[in-house]
C-alpha positions as CSV (number, residue, x, y, z in Angstrom):
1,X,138.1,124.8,-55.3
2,X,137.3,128.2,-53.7
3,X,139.4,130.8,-55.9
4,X,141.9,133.0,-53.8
5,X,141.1,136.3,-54.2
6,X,141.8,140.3,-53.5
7,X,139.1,142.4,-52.2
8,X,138.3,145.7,-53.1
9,X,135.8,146.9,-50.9
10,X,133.7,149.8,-49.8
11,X,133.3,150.4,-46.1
12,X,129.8,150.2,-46.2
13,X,130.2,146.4,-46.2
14,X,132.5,145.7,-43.9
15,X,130.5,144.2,-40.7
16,X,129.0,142.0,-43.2
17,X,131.8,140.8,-45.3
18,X,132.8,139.9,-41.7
19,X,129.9,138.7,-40.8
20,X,129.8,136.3,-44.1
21,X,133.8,135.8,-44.7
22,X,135.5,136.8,-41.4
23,X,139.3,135.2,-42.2
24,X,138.7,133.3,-45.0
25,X,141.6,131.9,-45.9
26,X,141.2,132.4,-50.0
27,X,140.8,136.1,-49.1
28,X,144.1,136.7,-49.1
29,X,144.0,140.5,-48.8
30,X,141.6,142.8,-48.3
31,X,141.1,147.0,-49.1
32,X,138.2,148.9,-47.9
33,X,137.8,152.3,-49.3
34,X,135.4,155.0,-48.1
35,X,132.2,155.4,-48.7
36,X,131.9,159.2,-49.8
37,X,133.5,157.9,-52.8
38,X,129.6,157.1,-53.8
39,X,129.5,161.0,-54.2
40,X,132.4,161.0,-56.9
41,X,132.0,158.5,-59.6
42,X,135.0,159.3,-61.4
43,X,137.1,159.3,-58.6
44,X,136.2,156.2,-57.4
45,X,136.8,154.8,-60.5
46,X,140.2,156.5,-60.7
47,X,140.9,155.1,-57.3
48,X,139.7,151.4,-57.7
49,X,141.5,151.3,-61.4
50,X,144.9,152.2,-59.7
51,X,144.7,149.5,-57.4
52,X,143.3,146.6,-59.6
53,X,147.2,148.0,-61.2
54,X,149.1,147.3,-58.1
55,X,147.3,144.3,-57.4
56,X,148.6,142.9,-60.6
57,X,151.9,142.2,-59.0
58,X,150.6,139.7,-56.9
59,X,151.0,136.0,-58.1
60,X,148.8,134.6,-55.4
61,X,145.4,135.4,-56.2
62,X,143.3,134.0,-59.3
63,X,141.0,136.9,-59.0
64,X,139.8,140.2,-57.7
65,X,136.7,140.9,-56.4
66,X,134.9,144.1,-55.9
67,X,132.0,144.9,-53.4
68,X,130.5,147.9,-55.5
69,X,127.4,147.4,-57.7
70,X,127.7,150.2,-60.7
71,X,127.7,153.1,-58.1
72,X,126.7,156.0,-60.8
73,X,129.0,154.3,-63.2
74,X,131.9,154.8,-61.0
75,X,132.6,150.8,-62.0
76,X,132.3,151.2,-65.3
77,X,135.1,151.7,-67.6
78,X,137.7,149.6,-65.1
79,X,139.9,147.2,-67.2
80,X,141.2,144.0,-66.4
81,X,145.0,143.6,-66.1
82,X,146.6,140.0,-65.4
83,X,143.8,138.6,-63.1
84,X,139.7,138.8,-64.1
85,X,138.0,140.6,-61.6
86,X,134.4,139.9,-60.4
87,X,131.4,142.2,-59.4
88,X,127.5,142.2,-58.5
89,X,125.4,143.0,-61.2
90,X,123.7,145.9,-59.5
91,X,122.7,149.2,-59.4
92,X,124.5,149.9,-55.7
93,X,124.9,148.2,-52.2
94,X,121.1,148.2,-51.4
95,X,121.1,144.7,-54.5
96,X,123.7,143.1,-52.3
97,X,121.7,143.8,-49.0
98,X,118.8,142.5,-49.8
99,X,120.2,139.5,-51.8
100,X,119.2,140.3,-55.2
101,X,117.8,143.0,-57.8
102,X,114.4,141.1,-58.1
103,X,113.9,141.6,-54.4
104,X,115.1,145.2,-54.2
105,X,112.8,146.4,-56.9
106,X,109.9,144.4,-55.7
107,X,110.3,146.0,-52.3
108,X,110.7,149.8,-54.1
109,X,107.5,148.6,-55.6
110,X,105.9,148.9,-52.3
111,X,107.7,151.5,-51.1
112,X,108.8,154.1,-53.1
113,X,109.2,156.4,-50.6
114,X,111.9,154.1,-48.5
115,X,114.9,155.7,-48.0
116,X,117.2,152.6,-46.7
117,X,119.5,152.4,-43.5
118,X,122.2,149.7,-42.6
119,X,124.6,149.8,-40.0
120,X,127.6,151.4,-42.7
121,X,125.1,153.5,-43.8
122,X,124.9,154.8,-40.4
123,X,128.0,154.7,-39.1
124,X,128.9,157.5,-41.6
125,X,126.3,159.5,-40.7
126,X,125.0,159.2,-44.7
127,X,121.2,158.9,-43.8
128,X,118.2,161.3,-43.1
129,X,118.5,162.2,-39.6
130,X,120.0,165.0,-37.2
131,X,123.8,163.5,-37.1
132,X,123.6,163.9,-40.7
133,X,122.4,167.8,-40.6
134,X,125.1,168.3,-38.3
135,X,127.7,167.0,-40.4
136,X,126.4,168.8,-43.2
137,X,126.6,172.0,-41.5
138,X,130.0,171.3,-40.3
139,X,131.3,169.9,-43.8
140,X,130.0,173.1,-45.7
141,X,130.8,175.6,-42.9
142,X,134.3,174.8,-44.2
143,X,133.4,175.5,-47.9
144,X,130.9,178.3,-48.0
145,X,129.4,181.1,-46.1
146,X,126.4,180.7,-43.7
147,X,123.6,181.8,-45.8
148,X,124.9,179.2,-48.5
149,X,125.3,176.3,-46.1
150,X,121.7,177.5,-44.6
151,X,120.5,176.9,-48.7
152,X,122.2,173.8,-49.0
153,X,121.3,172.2,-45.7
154,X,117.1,173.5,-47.1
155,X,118.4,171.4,-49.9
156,X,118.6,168.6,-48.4
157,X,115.4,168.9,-46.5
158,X,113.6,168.9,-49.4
159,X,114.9,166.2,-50.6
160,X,114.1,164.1,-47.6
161,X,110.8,165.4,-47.8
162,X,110.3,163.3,-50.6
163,X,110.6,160.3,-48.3
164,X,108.2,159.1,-45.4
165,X,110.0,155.8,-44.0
166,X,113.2,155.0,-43.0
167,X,113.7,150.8,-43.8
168,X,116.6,149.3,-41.7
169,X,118.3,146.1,-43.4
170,X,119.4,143.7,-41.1
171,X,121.7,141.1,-41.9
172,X,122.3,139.7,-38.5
173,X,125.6,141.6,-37.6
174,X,126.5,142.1,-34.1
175,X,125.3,145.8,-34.1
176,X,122.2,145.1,-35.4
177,X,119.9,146.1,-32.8
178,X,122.0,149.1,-32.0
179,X,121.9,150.3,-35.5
180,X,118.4,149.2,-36.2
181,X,117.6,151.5,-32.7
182,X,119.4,154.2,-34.2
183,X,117.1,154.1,-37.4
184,X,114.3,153.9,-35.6
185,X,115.6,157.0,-34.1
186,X,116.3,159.0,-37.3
187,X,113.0,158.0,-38.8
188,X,110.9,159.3,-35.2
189,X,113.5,162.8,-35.8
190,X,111.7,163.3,-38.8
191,X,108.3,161.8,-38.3
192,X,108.7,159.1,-40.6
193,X,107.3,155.2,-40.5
194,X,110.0,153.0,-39.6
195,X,110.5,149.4,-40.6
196,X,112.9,146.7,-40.1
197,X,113.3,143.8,-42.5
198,X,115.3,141.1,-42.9
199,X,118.1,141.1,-45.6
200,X,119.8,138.3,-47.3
201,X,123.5,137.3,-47.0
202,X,123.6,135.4,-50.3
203,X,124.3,137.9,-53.1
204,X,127.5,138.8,-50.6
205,X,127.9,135.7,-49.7
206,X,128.4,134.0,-53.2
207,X,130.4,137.0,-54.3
208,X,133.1,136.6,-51.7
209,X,133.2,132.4,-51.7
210,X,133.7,132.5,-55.7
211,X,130.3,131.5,-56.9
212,X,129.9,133.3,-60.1
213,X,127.0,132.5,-62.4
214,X,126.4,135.0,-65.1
215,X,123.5,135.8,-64.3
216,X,123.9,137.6,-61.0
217,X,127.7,138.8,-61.6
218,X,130.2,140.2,-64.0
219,X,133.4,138.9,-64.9
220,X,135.9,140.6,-66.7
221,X,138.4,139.1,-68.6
222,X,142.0,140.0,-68.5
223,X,142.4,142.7,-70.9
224,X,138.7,143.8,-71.2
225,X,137.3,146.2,-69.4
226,X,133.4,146.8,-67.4
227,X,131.0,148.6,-69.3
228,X,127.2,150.0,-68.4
229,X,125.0,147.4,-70.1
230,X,121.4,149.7,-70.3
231,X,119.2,146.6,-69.2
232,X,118.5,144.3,-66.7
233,X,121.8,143.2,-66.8
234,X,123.2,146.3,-65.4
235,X,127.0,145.3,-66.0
236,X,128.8,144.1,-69.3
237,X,132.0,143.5,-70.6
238,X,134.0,145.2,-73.4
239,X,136.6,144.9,-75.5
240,X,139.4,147.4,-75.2
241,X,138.8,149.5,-78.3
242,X,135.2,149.6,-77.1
243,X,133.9,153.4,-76.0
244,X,132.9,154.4,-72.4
């Protein structure tokens, strides 16, 4: 039987946990959070901890499941009240994209320089390309004077200068070939290759429909806690006296 379950999810998945869920009916509530909480680990973990709390209240559910990976170690450290709760074992979203770790590190194999684009990705304006300079501009305008923001935005540009191809994920979502168009036009913006390959529903897919094997998820016990494991595994448990 599928397990009815909470989601905790970041926005960057949500045409596809549509896309692979839609109204499941064991999904029997879902919260998305944004995706700048990538920048701020500890927040993020402050934020998903306190409602994995509140979710404890609820009596209908047999589990929660988070759409993360290990997000800087923003997942790690998050303890387990009343119900288990399940994530990828991965690094970030880019695992869960492409279906597995095996397949994301075989393609940075071949392309080191890939800096990767999907349609949440996009929407928030988080990838090379001009939208994202001028949201820059107009985020630090509001922190620090213009020579600073003109530093910081050079910043950046050096750090996209690393890069030479902008590799667009498609999972099939409905705005696929406006977002994959879109990438295409970020990557031409800054003279870069562009590529479009095919992703693969399943890591998602499995996390969301309840099929946990060990070896590609993490489940935490009720009254453990997650934990960095410094390996291929990516994720562990631990015990609640365990350190960070």
């Amino acid at each position: 039987m599928t397990p009815r379950i909470a989601l905790l999810a970041c926005t960057v998945f949500e045409r596809e946990i549509a896309l692979v869920a839609g109204d499941a009916p064991h999904i029997v509530e879902t919260r998305f959070y944004e995706i700048a909480l990538h920048d701020r680990p500890d927040e993020l973990r402050a934020k998903l901890q306190a409602e994995l709390d509140a979710i404890d209240a609820r009596d209908d559910i047999d589990a929660v499941v988070l759409a993360y990976g290990l997000c800087g170690l923003g997942t790690a450290g998050l303890r387990a009240g009343r119900h288990p709760f399940v994530l990828p074992r991965a690094h970030d979203c880019i695992t869960v994209f492409l279906g597995s770790k095996e397949r994301y590190a075989t393609h940075q194999r071949g392309c080191p320089s890939c800096i990767y684009y999907t349609p949440g990705w996009n929407r928030a304006r988080r990838v090379p390309g001009p939208d994202r300079l001028a949201y820059i501009r107009e985020e630090f305008s509001k922190q620090f004077d213009e020579d600073d923001v003109e530093f910081l935005i050079e910043s950046e540009n050096q750090t996209w200068a690393m890069h030479d191809t902008a590799t667009y994920i498609d999972l099939g979502t409905a705005d696929g070939e406006q977002e994959a168009a879109y990438a295409k036009r970020c990557a031409d913006s800054l003279g870069w290759k562009f590529e479009r390959i095919q992703g693969d529903p399943t890591l998602l897919r499995d996390l969301l429909w309840g099929n946990w094997d060990d070896e590609r998820f993490l489940t935490v016990a009720p009254g453990s806690r997650s934990g960095h494991s410094p390996d291929e595994r990516i994720l562990r448990q631990e015990n609640p006296a365990a350190k960070p």
